[in-house]
DRENVO-58609 format. One record per residue: z, x, y of N, C-alpha, C in turn. Coordinates in steps of 0.02 Angstrom, whole numbers, plus 50000, padded with zeros to 5 digits. Atoms other than C-alpha are relative to their C-alpha. Layout:
<recs>
REC | Z | X | Y | Z | X | Y | Z | X | Y
...
</recs>
This chain:
<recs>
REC | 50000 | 50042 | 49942 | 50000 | 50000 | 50000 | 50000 | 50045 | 50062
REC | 50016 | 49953 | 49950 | 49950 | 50076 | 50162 | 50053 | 49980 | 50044
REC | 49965 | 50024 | 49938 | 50047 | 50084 | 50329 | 49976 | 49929 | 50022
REC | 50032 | 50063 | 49964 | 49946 | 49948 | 50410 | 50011 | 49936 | 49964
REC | 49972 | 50077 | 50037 | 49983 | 49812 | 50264 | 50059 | 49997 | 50039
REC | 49919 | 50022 | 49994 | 50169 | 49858 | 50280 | 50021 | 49966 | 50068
REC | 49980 | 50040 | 49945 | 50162 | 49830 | 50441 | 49971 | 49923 | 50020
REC | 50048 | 50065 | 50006 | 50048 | 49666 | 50434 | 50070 | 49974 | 49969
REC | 49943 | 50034 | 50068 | 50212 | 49606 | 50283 | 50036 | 49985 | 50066
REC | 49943 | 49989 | 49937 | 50330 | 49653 | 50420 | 50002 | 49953 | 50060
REC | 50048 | 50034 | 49956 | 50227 | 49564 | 50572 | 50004 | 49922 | 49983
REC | 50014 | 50053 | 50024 | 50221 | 49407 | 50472 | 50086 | 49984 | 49961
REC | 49961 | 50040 | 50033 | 50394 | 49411 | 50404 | 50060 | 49981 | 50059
REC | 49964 | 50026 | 49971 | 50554 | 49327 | 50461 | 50042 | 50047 | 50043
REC | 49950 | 49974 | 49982 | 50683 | 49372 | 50577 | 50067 | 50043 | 49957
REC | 49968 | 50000 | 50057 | 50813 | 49375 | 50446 | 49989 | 50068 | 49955
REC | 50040 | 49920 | 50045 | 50697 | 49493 | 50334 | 49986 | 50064 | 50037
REC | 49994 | 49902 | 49963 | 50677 | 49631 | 50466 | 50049 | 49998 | 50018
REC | 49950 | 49979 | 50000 | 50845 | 49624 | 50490 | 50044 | 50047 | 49924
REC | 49960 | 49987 | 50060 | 50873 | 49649 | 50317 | 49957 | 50065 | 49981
REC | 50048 | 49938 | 50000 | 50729 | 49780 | 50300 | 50026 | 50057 | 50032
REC | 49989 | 49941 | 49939 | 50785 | 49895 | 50456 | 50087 | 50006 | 49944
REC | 49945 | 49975 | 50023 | 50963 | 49889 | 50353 | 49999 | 50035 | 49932
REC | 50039 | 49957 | 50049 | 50871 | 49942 | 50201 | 49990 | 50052 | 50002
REC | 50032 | 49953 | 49992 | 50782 | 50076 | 50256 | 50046 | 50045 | 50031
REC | 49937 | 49978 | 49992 | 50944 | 50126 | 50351 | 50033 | 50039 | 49929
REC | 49952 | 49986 | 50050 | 51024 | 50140 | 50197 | 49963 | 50058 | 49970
REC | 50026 | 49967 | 50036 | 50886 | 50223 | 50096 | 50002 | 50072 | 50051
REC | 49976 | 49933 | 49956 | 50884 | 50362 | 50245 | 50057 | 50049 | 49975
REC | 49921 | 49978 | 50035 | 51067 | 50383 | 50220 | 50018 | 50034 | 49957
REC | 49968 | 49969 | 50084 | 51083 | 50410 | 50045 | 49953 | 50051 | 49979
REC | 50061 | 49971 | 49995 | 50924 | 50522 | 50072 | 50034 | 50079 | 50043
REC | 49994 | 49964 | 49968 | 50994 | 50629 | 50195 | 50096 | 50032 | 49979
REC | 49948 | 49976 | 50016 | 51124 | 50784 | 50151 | 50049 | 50012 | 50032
REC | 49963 | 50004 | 49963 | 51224 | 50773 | 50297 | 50039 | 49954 | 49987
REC | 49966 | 50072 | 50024 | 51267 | 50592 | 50268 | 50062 | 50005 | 49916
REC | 49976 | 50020 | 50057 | 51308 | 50625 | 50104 | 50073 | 50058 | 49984
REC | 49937 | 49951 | 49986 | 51442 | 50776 | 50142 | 50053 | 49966 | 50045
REC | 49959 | 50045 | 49971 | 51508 | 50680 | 50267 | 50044 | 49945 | 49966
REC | 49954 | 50041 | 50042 | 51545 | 50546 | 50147 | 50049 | 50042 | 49957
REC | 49957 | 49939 | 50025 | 51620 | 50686 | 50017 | 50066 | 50011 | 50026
REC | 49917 | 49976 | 49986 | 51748 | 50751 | 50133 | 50036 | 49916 | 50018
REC | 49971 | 50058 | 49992 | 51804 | 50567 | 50187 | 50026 | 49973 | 49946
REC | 49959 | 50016 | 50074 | 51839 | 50533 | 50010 | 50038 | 50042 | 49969
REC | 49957 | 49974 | 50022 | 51918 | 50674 | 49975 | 50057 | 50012 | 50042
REC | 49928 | 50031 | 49952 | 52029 | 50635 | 50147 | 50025 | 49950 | 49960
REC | 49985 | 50046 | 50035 | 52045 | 50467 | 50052 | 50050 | 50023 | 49956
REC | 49997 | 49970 | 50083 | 52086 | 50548 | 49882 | 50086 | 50045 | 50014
REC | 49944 | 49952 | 49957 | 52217 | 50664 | 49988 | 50061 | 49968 | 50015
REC | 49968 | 50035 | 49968 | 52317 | 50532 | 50049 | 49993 | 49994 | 50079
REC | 50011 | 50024 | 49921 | 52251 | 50520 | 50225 | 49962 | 49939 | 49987
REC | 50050 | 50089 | 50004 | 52218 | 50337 | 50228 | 50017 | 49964 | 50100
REC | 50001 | 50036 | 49966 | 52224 | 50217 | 50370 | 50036 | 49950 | 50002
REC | 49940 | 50079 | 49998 | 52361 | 50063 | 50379 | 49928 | 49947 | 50037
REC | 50029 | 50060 | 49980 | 52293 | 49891 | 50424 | 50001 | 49997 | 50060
REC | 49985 | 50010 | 49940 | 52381 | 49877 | 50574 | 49975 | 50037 | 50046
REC | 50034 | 49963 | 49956 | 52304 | 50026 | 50641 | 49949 | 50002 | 50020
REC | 50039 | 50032 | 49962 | 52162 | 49968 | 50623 | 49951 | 49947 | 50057
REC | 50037 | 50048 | 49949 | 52143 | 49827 | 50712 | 50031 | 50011 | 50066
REC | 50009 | 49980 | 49947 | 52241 | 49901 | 50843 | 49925 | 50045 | 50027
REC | 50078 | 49961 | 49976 | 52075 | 50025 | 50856 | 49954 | 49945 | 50009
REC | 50078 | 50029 | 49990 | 51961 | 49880 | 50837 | 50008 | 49959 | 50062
REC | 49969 | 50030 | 49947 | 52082 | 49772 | 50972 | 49934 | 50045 | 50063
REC | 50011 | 49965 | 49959 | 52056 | 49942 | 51085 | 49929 | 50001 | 50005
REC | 50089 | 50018 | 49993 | 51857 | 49944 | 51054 | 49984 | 49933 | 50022
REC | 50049 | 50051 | 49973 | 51823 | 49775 | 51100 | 50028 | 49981 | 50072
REC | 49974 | 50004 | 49936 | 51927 | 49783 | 51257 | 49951 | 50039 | 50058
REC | 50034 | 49949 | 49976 | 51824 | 49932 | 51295 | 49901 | 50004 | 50011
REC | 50064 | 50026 | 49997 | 51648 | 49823 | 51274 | 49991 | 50055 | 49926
REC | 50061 | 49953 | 50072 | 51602 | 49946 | 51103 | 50003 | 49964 | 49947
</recs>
């Protein structure tokens, strides 16, 4: 399938579906790319460590982000 279909599929499909596409292709990037995937690594082995996160702390952070428009 050439560029020009995909983009014709794309062109013609729903809202919904290029939302769900662009999070796709997101993903496939991601799990594609070795940065991403070290990054995850040490976060799980913070995890794994006992550096976790409480509940409460987070939603104070998410409180503080949406106060902050992010």
């Amino acid at each position: 399938m050439s560029r020009v279909e995909l983009k014709s599929i794309v062109d013609r499909s729903s809202a919904e579906d290029r939302l769900f596409l662009a999070a796709y292709l997101h993903h496939v990037a991601a799990r594609d790319d070795a940065t991403v995937q070290r990054e995850l690594m040490d976060a799980h082995q913070e995890i794994a460590s006992g550096r976790k996160v409480r509940l409460a702390g987070l939603k104070r952070l998410h409180t503080g982000l949406v106060r902050a428009g992010r």
